[in-house]
Every structure is written in C-alpha cells, then in structure tokens.
N, C-alpha and C positions, 0 to 999 in steps of 0.2 A: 376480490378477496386479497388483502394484503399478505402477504408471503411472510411475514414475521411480525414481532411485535412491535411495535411504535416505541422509540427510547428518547428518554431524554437526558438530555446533557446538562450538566449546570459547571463546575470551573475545573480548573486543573491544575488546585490546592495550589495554585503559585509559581512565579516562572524559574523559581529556583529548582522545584521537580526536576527538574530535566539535564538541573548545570552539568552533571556530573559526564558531561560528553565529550570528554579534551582527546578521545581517541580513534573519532571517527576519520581522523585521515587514513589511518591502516587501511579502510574498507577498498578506498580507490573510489568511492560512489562518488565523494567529495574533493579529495586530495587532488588538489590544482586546477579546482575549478574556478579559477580567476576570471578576470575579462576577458582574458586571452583566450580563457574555454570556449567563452561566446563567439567565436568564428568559426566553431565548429558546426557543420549544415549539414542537412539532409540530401541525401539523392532525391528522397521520395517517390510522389508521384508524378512530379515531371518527369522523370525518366520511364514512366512508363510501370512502377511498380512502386505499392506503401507495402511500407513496413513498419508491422505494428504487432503488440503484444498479446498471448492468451497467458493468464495465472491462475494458480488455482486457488490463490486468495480474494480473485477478481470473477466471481461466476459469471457475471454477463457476456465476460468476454470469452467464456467457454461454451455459453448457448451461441452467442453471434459465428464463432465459428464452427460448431457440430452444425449451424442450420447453413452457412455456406448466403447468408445474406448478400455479406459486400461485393463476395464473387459474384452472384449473382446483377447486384446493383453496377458496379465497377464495368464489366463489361459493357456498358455501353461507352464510358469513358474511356475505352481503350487501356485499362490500368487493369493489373494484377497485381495481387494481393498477397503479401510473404508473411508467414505468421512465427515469430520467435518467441519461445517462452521465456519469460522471467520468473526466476528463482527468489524473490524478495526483491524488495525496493530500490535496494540497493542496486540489484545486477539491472533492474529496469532504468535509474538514475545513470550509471555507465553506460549503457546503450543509447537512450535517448542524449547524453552528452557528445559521443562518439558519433553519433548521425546513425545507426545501425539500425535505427525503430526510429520511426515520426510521431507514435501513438503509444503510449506504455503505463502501467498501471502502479499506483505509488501511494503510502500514508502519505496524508497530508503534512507529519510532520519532516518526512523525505523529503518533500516537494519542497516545502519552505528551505531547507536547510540547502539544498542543491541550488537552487535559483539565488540565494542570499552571497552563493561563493559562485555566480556568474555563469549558470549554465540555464544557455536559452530555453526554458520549457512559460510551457501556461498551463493553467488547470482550466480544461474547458466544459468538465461536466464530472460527477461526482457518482460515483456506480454503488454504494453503499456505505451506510453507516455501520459499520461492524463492534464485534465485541470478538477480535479475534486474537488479542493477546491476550495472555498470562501466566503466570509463573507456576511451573512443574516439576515435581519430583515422583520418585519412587515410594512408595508404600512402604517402606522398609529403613526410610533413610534416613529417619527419624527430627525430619524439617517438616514443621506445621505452622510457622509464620514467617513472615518475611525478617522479623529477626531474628530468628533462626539461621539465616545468612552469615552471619558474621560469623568471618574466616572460612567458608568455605568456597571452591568454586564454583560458577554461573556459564552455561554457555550460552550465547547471545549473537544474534548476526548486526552487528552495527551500524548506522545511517537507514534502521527501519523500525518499525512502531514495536516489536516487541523490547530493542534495547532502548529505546524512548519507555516503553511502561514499565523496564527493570529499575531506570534511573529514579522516577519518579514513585515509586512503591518504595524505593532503599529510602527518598528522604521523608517520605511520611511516617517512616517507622525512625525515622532519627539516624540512620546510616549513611552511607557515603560509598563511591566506588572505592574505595579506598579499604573498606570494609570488608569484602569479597575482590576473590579473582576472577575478571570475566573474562571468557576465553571465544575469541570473534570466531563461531565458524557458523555457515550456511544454517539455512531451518534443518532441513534434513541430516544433516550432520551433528546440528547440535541435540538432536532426540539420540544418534546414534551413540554419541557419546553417553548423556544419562544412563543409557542402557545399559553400554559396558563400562560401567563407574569411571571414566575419566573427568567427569564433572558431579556435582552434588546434584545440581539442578539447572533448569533452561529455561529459558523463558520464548515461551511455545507462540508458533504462528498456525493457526485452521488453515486448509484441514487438516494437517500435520496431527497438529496438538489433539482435535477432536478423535483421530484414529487410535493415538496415546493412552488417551486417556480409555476408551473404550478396554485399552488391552492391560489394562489394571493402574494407567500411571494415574497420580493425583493432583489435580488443580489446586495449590495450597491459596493461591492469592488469585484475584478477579476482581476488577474494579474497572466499570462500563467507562466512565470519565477518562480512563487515562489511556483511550485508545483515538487515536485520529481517524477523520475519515478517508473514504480510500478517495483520491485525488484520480483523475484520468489527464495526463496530459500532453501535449503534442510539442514538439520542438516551433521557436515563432519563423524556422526558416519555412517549415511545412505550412502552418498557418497562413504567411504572406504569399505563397509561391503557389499553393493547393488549396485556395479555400474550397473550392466544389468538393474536393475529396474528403477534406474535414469535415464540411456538413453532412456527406454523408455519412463518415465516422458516427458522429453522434445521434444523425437519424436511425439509425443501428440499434443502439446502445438505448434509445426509446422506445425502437421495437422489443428489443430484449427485454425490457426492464419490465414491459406490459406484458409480455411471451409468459416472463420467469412466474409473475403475480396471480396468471390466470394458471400454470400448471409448473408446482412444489415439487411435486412428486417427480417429473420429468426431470424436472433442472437439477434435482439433488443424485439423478441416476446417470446425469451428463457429466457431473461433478466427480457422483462415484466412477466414471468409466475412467475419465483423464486422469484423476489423483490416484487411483485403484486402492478407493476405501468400500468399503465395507457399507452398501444401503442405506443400512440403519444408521451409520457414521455421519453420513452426506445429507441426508435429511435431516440431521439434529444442526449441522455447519448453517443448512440453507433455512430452516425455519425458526431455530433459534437464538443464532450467534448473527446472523447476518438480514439487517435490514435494507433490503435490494431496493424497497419501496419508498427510499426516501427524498425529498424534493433534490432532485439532479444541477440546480443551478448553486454553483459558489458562490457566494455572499456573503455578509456580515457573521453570520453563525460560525464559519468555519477562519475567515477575518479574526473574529473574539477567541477566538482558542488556539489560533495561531501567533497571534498577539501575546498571549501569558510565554510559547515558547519560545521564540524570537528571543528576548535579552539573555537567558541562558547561555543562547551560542557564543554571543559577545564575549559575557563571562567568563567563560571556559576556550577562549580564544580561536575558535572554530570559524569564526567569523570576524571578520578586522572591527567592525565596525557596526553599530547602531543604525548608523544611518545605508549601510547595506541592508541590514532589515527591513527598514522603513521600506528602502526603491522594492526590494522585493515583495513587500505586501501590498506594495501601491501598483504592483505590475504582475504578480503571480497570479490572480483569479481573473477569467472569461469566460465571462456567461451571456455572448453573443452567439454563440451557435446553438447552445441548449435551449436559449430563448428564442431561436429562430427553430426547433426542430420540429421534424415533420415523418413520423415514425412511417405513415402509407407511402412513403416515398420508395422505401425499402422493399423491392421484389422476391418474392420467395424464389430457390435455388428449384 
C-alpha cells in the first residue's frame, strides 16, 4: 500500500522564481560557507558515536528512531548513536557544516545552496517528496492571493524550502521581495508571530502548518512544484571515514520507508507523539502532504529542478559563481548507498 498519493512534478516556472534570495546570509545556514567551511569534519563514528538528525518534517527519521533500529544495528559496531533534532534546514545545514551531525535532513533546495558556498555534505538518499510548504494567513486578514502581499509582512525562515516557495509564488504573481517585508524567524516562531499579528502572513512548514491550519488558519497559496524534495545528507568526512555506518544509515531509512508504507496509521501517531499534533493533524501531514514512497535514489529528477534553481543564487550574489553551481551539482548527489541498500540488514531493537 503506498502511504500517499503518487505526485508529479513538472518545472519551476523558471530560475528567476527563486532570485529573490540576496538574504540568506542572516540565517548563518550559509553565511561563510566558503572553502575554508570545507575543513570543517565530523567526530562521527570513528569516535565511537554518529550523530545524526530526527525532524518532524522528516517522518522517517522519527519512525527510525521511535523503533530504536540503529541502536540496535550499531551495537555490534561498537558505535552509539546521539540523535539531535533539527528545527528546519537551515539549523540541519549548520550542524552538518559545524561537524555536530554526520547525517541530517534538508530541502533539496538547502542542500544545493550550502554545498554551492562550500560546505562538505552529499545527498545520499531522498526520504520524501513532500508538498509541505505554503503560504498562510488568518481568516480574518483579509489576504486571499499572493498579491494580496504587497506591502505587507511575511514571516519566513530563510536558507529552507518554505522561503524558496515564498520567493517563487511572489514572482509568479509578478512581485518581488522587495514587495513585502519578510521577517526570518524559525517555523515555529513564525506561526507564533501570525497569530499574534506581528506578521500578515507565513509561509508554513508541516506539521507546523497542518496543526495551523486544523485550528482555523488558511492555506491561501499551494502549489506542489515549488516544493523541493527532502534531501538526506551526510558530511563526505563521515562518508570517507564511516562508510559501514553510512550504509547502515540508509539501510534504516529503507526499512523505514517499507515500515512507514505498510502501517499509515502508526507513522502519523509517531509523528503525532513527537510534533504533539493532534491524530487527525498527523494523518492528513502523512498521507496527504507527504510521499514517503518515493524512488529514494538522487538522480537526474532532482538534478533537473535543482538546475532551474542554481542560477538564481548567482544572481542575487549568494553564490560567487556559476561555476560553483555547476561543482556542486556535479558533486552533491550519491546514490551509492541507496543503491547498495539492504533494509534486512537492520535488527529490530
């Protein structure tokens, strides 16, 4: 039984969508991640212990650890296993930069943008095609279109696919950042704010958004295309240093993925335990918004839609150069483990 519905993707209306990102140095996800980022290494599992991420925009990685797999697995390797959460892409992008996590969970268009300004990650396997942005307000706030935006403020956590799908919704409707004020604070923060009118509107990440919205707030904008998929990636100090541990990362992430497919119900009451939504919240994130079942190997699919956002960064000077793009899309996807995975591998705790 596949766990959601099968989506397809087709472009992402142009790589200009996205230009309007000249501000993602504020976040710190990005800001100095030069070559010089690249020396920055993992303890990892050489020392005896991975570290690696659960989110709760990332379900897999909340069934892998409710069911206590790696634990499981790991001990024979003599390795234990530290699990830090990540708040959005962004705080997973500064940890896996910093060495703090080996393993951490990210839009794909995070992934690109960090790896293009010089911070070691790879995508080694792909844990869903989600539809977990979009743009929200209040029932009362009298915005019913993305033009409707103009002159008011947006809050948005920057260097992660929800502020990648405000940018690119502001230039379909003909607008600009420049048009609104966005104001960078965290997911959870930024609903906090809508609520107590500091902002007009947010542009929401699940489950966040899905609880939101349950408690009256309104989806005004939704558009499947302009969400990335979610990246899983690992630092290439851990890669080169820990491959046995990385395979079994991902043999994990294939048990999971099969776990999640074969029982809905479970995964979205695992979801609801960690996020503390609401059943009916976590079952609409897990069967509706979030296709867990989708082919797990990076390739040319995620290539082609990373490719439209890529010049963007250039443009809007986030990125020095073109041809940083290029190294990164020629060196950010690996799909040597997924294609080597081996889900029976994985011990029950």
């Amino acid at each position: 039984m596949s766990i959601s519905r099968r989506f397809t993707r087709h472009s992402l209306l142009g790589a200009a969508a996205v230009a309007a990102s000249a501000s993602l140095a504020l976040t710190g996800c990005v800001a100095g991640e030069d070559s010089e980022a690249s020396a920055g290494g993992s303890a990892a599992a050489s020392d005896g212990v991975l570290n690696i991420d659960f989110a709760t925009y990332n379900p897999l990685s909340l069934v892998i650890k409710e069911k206590g797999w790696l634990e499981a697995t790991l001990a024979d390797q003599g390795v234990e296993v530290n699990w830090v959460q990540s708040a959005g892409s962004n705080k997973a992008n500064e940890a896996l930069r910093s060495g703090a996590i080996d393993v951490g969970s990210t839009a794909g268009s995070a992934a690109l943008l960090a790896r293009a300004n010089g911070s070691p990650i790879q995508a080694i396997s792909l844990y869903s095609q989600p539809e977990w942005a979009a743009l929200v307000t209040l029932p009362d706030s009298g915005i019913d279109s993305v033009e409707d935006l103009k002159g008011k403020s947006v809050a948005a956590t920057k260097g992660t696919d929800p502020y990648f799908f405000l940018l690119q919704s502001l230039e379909e409707a003909g607008l600009s950042q420049d048009d609104v004020t966005v104001q960078n604070l965290q997911h959870a923060d930024g609903l906090t704010a809508l609520n107590n009118g500091s902002v007009d509107a947010w542009s929401g990440l699940d489950p966040i958004m899905a609880g939101a919205e349950k408690d009256g707030a309104k989806l005004f904008y939704r558009n499947l295309d302009f969400n990335t998929y979610g990246f899983l990636n690992a630092t290439e100090s851990f890669l080169k240093e820990d491959p046995e541990v990385a395979q079994t990362v991902v043999n994990a992430y294939e048990k999971a993925r099969a776990w999640a497919s074969e029982n809905p119900e479970e995964t979205a009451q695992i979801l609801a335990d960690v996020a503390g939504l609401d059943p009916e919240v976590a079952t609409k994130v897990i069967t509706e918004r979030s296709n867990l079942d989708v082919d797990p190997v990076p390739g040319e699919t995620q290539r082609a839609v990373l490719e439209k956002i890529g010049p963007a960064f250039v443009e809007t000077g986030d990125v020095a150069s073109q041809k940083q793009i290029d190294d990164a899309l020629g060196s950010l996807l690996n799909n040597s483990l997924v294609k080597a995975a081996d889900p029976a591998a994985i011990k029950e705790s």
